[in-house]
C-alpha positions, 0 to 999 in steps of 0.5 A: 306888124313890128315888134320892138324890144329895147336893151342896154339901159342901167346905171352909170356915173355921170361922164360915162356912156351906154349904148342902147339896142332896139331889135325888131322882128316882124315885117321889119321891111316896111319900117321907114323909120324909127327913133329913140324917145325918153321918159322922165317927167311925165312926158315922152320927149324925142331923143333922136330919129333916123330914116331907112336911108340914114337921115338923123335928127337930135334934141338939142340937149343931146346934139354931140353926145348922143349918135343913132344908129341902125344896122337894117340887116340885123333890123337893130337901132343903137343909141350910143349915149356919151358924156353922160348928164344926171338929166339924162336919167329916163326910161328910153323907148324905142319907136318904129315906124311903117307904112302898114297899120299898125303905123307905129309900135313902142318897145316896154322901154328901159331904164337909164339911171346917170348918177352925180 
């Protein structure tokens, strides 16, 4: 089983950056791969996935803004968010994926307040 634990949401001006970090614990050796998702308007809509081998897929409302990216040997996912926009304002969660059940595990997400 995989734990997911998101961090480094909070509150910036519009035109400014956060990162966010996923940890997970767990058997984290079976993860093939993982990705960020958001929440506004009560629907959870893909951000950005990579795989284990680093193959990436953004939004188009993020492309040039947003990186993924994961460190496997501290089994941390980032999303380093850059010029950021007031519709970029969401609760950001942070899912695994893994070849043995349960197959995907959630984080309790957090907030990213972008201020105009």
């Amino acid at each position: 089983q995989v734990q997911v634990v998101e961090s480094g949401g909070g509150l910036v001006q519009a035109g400014g950056s956060l990162r966010l970090s996923c940890r997970t614990s767990g058997i984290t050796r079976r993860i093939k791969s993982m990705g960020w998702f958001r929440q506004a308007r009560g629907y959870r809509e893909l951000v950005a996935t990579i795989t284990r081998t680093g193959n990436t897929n953004y939004a188009d409302s993020v492309k040039g803004r947003f990186t993924i990216s994961r460190d496997n040997a501290k089994n941390t996912l980032y999303l380093q968010m850059n010029s950021l926009k007031p519709e970029d304002t969401a609760v950001y969660y942070c899912k695994a994926v893994s070849s043995s059940s349960p197959f995907v595990s959630w984080g309790q997400g957090t907030q990213v307040t972008v201020s105009s």
